[in-house]
TORGUPA-26609 format. One line per field, with one value per residue: residue in three letters; x negated, y, z negated of N, C-alpha, C in turn. Coordinates in Angstrom, 1 decimal, m for minus. Atoms other than C-alpha are relative to their C-alpha. Layout:
<recs>
r (ALA_...)
n.c1 (X_...)
n.c2 (Y_...)
n.c3 (Z_...)
ca.c1 (X_...)
ca.c2 (Y_...)
ca.c3 (Z_...)
c.c1 (X_...)
c.c2 (Y_...)
c.c3 (Z_...)
</recs>
This chain:
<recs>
r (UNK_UNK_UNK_UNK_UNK_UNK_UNK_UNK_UNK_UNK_UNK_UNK_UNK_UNK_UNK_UNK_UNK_UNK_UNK_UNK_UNK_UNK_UNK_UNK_UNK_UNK_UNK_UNK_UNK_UNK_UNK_UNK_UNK_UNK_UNK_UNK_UNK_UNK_UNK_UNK_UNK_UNK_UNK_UNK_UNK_UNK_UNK_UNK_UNK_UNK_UNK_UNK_UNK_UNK_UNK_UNK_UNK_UNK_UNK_UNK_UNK_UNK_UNK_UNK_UNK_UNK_UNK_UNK_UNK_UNK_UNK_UNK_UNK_UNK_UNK_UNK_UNK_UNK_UNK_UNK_UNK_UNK_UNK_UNK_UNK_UNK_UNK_UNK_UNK_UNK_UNK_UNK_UNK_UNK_UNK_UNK_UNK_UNK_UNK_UNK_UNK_UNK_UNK_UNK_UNK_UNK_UNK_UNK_UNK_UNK_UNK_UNK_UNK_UNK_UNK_UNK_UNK_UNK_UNK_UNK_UNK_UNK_UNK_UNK_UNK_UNK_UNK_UNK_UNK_UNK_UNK_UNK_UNK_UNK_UNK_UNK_UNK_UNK_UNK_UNK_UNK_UNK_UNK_UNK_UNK_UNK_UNK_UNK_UNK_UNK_UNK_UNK_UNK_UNK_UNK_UNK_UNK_UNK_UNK_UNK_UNK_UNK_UNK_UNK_UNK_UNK_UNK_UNK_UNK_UNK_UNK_UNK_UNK_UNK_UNK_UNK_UNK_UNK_UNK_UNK_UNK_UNK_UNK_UNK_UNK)
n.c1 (m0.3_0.5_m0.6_0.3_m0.7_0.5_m0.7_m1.0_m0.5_m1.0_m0.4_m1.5_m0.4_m1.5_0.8_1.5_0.8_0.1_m1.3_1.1_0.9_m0.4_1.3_m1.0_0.4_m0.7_m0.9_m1.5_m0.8_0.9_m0.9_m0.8_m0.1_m0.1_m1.3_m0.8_0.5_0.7_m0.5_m0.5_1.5_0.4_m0.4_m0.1_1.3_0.0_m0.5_1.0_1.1_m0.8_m0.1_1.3_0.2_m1.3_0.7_1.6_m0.1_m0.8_0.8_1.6_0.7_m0.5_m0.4_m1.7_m1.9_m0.6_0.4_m0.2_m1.4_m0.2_0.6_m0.9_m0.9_0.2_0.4_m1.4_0.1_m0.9_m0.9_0.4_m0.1_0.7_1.4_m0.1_m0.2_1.7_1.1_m0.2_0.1_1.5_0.2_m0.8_1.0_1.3_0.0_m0.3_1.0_0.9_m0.9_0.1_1.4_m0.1_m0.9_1.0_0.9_0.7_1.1_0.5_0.2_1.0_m0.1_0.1_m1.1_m1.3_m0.7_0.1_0.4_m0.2_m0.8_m1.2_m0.3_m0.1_m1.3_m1.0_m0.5_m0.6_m1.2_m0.8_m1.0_m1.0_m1.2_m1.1_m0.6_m0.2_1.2_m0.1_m0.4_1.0_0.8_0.5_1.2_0.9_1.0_m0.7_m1.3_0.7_m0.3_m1.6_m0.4_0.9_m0.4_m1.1_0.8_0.7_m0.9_m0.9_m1.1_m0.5_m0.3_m1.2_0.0_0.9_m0.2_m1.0_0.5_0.7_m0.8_m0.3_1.1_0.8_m0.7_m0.1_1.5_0.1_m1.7_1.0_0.9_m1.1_m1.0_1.2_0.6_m0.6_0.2_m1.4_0.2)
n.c2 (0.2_1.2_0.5_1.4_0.8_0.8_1.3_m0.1_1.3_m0.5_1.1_0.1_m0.3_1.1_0.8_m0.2_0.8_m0.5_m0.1_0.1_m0.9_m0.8_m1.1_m1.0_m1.4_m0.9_m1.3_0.2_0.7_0.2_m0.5_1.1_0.4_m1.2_0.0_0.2_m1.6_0.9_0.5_m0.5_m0.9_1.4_0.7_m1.0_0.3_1.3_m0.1_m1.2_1.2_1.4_m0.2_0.0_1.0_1.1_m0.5_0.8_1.0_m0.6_m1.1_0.2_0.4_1.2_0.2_1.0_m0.6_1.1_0.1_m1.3_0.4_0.9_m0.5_m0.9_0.8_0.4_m0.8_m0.4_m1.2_m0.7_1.5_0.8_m0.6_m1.0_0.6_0.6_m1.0_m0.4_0.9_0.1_m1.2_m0.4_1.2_m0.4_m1.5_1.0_0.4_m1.0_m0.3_0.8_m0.2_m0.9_0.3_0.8_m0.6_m0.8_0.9_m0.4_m0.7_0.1_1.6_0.6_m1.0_1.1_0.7_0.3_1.1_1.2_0.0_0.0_1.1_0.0_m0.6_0.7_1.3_m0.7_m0.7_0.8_0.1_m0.7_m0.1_1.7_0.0_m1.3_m0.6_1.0_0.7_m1.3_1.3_0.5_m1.2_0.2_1.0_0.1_m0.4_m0.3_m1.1_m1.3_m0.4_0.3_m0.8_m1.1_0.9_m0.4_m1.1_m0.4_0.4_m1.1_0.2_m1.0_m0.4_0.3_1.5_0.7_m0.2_1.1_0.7_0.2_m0.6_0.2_0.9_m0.5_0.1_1.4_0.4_m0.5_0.9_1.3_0.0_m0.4_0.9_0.8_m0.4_0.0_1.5_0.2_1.4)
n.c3 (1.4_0.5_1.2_0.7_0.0_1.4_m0.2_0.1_0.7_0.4_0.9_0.7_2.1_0.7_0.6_0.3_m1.3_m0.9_m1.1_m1.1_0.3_m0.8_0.2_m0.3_0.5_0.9_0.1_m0.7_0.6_1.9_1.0_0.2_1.1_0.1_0.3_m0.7_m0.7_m1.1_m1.4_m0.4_m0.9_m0.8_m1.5_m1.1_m0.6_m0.1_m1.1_m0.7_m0.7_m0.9_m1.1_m0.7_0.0_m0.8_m1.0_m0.2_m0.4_m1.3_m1.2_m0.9_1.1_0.3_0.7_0.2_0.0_0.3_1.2_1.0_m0.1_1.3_1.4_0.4_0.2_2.0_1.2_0.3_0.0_m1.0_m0.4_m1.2_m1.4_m0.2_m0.8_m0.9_m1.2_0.3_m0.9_m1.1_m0.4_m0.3_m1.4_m1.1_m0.5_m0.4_m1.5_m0.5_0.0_m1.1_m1.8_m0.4_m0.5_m1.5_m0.8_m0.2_m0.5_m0.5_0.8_0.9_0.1_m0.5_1.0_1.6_0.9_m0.7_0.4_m1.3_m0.7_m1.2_m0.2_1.0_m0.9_m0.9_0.4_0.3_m0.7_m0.9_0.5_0.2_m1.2_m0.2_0.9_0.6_1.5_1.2_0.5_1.3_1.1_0.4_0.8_1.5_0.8_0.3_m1.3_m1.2_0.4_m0.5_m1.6_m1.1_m0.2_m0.7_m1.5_m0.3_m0.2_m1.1_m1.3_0.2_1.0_0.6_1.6_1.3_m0.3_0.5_0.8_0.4_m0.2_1.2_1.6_1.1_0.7_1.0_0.5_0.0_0.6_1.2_0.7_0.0_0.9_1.3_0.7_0.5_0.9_1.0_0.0_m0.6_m1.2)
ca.c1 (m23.9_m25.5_m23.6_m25.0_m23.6_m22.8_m21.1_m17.2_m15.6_m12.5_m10.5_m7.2_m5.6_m3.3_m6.3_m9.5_m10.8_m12.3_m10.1_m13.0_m16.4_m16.5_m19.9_m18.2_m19.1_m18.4_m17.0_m13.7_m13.0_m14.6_m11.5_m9.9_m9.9_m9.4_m6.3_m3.1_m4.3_m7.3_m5.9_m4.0_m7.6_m8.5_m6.0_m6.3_m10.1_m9.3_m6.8_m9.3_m12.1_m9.7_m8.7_m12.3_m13.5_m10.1_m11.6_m15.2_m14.3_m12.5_m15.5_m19.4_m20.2_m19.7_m17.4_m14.9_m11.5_m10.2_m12.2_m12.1_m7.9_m7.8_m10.0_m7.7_m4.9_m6.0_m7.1_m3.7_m4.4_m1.5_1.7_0.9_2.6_1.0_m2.6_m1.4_m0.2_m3.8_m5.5_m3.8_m3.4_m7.4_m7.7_m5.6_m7.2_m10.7_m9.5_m8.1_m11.3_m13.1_m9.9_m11.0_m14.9_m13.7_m12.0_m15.7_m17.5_m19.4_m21.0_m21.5_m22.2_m26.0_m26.3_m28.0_m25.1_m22.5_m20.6_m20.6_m22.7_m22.9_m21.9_m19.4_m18.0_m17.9_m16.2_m13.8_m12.7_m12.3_m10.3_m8.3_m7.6_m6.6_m3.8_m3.0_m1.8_m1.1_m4.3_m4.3_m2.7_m5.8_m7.5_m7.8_m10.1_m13.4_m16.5_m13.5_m10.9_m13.5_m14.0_m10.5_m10.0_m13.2_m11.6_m8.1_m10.0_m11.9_m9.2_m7.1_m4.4_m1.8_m1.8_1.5_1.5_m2.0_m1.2_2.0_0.3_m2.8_m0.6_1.0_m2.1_m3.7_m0.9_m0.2_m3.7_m3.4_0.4_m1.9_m4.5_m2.0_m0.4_m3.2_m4.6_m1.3_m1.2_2.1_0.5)
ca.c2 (23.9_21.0_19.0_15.7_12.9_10.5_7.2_7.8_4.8_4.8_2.7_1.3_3.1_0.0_m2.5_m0.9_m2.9_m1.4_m0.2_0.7_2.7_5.3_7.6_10.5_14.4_16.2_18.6_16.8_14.4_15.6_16.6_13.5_13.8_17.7_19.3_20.1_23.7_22.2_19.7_21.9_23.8_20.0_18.9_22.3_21.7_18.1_18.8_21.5_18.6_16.2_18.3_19.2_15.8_14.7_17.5_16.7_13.5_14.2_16.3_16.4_14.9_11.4_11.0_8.7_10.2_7.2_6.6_9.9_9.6_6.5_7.8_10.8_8.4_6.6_9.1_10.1_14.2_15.2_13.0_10.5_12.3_15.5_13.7_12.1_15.4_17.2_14.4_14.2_17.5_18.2_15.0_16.3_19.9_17.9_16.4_19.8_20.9_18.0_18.9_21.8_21.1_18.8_21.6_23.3_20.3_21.6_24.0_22.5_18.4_18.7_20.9_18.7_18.9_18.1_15.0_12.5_11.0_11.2_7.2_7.3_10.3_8.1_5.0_7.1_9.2_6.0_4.7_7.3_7.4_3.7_4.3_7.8_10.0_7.1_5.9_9.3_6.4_5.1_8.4_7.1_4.4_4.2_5.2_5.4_8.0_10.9_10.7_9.8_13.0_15.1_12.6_14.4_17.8_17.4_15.8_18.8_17.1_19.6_20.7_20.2_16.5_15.6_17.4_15.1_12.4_12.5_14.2_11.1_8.6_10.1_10.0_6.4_5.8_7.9_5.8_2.5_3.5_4.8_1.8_m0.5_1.4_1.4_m2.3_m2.1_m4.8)
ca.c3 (m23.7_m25.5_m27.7_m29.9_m29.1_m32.4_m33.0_m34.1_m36.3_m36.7_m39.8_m40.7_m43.7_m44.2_m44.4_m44.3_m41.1_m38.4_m35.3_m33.0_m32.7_m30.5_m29.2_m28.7_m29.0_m32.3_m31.6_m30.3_m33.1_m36.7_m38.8_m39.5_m42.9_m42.8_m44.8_m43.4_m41.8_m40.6_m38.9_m37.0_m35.7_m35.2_m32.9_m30.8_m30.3_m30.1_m27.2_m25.5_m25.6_m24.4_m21.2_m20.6_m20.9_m18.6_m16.2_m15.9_m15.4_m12.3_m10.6_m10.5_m14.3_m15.1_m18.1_m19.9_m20.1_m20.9_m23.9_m25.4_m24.9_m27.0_m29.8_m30.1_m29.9_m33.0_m34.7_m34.3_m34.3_m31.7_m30.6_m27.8_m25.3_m25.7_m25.3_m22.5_m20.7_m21.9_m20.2_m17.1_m16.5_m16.6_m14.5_m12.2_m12.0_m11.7_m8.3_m7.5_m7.6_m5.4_m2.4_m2.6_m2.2_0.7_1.8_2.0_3.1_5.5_3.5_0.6_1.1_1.8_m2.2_m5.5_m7.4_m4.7_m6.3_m3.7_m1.5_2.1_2.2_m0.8_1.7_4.6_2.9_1.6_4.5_6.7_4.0_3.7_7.1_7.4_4.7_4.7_2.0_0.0_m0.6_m3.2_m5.7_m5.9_m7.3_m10.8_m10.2_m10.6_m7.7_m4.9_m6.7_m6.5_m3.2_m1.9_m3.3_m1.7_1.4_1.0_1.3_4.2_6.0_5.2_3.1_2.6_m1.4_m2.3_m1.1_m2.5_m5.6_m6.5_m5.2_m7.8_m10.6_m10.9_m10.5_m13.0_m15.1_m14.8_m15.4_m18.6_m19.8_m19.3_m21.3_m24.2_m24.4_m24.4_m27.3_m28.8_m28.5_m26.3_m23.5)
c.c1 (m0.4_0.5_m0.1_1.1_0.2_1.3_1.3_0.6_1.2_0.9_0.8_0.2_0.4_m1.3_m1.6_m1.2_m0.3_0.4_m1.4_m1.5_m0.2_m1.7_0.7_m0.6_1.0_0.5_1.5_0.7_m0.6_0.7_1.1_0.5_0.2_1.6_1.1_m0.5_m1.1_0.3_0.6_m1.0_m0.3_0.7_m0.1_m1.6_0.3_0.5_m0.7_m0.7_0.9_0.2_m1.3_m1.0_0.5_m0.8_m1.3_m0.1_0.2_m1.0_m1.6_m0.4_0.8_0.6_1.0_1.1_0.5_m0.1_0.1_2.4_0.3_m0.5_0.9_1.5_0.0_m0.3_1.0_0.1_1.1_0.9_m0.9_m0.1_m0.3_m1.4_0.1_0.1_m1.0_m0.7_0.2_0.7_m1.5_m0.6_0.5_m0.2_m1.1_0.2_0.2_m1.3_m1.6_0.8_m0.9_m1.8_m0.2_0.1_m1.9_m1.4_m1.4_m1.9_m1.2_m0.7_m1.6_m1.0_0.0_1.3_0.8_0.0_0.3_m0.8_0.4_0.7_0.6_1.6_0.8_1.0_1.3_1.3_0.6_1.3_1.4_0.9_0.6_1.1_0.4_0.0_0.1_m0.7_m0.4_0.7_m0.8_m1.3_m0.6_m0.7_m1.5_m0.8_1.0_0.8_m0.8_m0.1_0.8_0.1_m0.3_0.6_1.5_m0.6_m0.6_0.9_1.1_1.6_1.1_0.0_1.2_0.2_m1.2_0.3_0.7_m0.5_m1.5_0.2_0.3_m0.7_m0.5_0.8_0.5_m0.9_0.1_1.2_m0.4_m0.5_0.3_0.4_m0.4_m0.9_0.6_0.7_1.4_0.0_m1.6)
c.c2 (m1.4_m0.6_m1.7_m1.0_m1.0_m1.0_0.4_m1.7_0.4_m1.7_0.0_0.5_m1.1_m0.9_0.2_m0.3_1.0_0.1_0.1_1.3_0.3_0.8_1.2_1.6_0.5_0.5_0.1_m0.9_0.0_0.4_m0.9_0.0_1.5_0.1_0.5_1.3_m0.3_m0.8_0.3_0.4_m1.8_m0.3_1.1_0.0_m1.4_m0.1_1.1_m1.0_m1.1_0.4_0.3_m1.0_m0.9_0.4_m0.1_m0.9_m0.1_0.5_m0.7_m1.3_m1.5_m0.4_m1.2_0.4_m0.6_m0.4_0.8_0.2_m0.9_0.2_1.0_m0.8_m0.6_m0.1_0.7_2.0_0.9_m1.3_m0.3_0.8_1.5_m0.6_m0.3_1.1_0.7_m0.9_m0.3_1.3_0.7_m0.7_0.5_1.3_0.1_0.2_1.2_0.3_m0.6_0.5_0.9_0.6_m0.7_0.9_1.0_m0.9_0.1_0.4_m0.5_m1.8_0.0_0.6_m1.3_0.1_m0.2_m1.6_m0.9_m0.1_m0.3_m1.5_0.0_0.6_m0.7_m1.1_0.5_0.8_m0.8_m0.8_0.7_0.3_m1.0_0.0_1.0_0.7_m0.7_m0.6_1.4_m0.6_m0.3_0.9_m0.5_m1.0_0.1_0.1_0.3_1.3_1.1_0.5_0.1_1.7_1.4_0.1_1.2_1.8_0.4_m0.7_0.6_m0.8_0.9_0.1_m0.2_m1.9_m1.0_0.9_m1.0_m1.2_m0.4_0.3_m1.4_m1.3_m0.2_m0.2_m1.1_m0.6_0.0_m1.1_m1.3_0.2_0.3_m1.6_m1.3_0.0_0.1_m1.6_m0.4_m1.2_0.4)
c.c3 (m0.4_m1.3_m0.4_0.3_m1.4_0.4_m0.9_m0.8_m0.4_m0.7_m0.3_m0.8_m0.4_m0.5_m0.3_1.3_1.2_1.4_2.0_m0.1_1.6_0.5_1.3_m0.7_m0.9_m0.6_0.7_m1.1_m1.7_m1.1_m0.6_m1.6_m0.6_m0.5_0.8_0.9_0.8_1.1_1.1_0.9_0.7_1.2_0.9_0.7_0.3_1.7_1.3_0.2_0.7_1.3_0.4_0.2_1.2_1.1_0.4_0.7_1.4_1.1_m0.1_m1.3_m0.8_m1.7_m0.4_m0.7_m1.1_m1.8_m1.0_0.1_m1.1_m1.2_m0.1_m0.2_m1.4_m1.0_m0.5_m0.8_0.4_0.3_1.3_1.3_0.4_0.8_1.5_1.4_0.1_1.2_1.4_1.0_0.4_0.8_1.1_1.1_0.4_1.3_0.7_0.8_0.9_1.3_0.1_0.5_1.5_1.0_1.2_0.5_0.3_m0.8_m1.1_m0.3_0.1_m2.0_m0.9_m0.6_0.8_m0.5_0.7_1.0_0.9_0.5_m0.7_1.1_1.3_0.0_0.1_0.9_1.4_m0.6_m0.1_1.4_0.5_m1.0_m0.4_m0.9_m1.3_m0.3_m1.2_m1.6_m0.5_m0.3_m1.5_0.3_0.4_1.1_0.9_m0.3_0.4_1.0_1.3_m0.3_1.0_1.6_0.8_0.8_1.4_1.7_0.1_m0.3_0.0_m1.6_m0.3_m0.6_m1.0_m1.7_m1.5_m0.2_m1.3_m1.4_m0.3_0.0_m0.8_m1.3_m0.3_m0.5_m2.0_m1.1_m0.1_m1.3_m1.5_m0.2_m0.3_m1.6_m1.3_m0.5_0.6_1.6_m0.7)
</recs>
């Protein structure tokens, strides 16, 4: 599916001034100014691109979560704490979705689209084993989280544990990024 990317601006009502610009697909934030029924279709595609954005993120296709989060934030489409559950709920199903590649390692690690490389892999899996389970905390950040996860997978994790454990990284991640955007730190 191919969808244009375009530049997003988003403007105070109170003063007019610009809040931030955004390049952002579409087809996740174009109803801002749509009437009350509309809006309604808005925020439900809004919250549909936002978990598939969250999820993406999380797996083979390099996205920003984060960024598409705060633009629906203050574009203000859906309360906070919906977004926030949208987003780290799709993040969360993402990683699922790397255990569960870990889980298939074997098979699948030497395969063009496999999402991690062989050293990413490696870093990862020694990390993971020098701190355990609880190095699944550190899922939400950036080049390392992907592969902690593929890490938890191939080092047979159990699912309930790594589940918890990235539910509420991802989620913390997401309560950050909210509250930065809402200018709360």
């Amino acid at each position: 599916m191919y969808c244009k990317s375009e530049t997003l601006s988003l403007i105070d009502p109170n003063d007019g001034q610009g809040l931030a610009a955004f390049q952002y697909s579409p087809t996740v934030l174009t109803l801002s100014d749509a009437s009350r029924t509309d809006s309604r279709v808005s925020g439900i595609g809004s919250l549909t691109g936002l978990f598939l954005l969250s999820f993406l993120a999380a797996t083979i296709l390099p996205a920003q979560s984060e960024l598409g989060l705060a633009g629906l934030i203050a574009a203000d489409l859906a309360p906070v704490w919906l977004l926030i559950a949208v987003a780290s709920l799709g993040n969360t199903l993402g990683s699922v979705v790397n255990w569960l590649l870990g889980r298939g390692v074997d098979r699948f690690s030497s395969r063009r689209w496999f999402p991690v490389t062989p050293q990413q892999l490696d870093r990862a899996s020694n990390w993971y084993r020098g701190y355990g389970k609880w190095s699944l905390l550190m899922s939400w950040a950036p080049v390392i989280g992907d592969p902690l996860t593929l890490a938890a997978g191939v080092l047979r994790e159990p699912f309930w544990s790594f589940l918890a454990l990235v539910a509420i990284a991802k989620t913390v991640r997401y309560l950050i990024v909210a509250a930065i955007t809402l200018g709360i730190f």
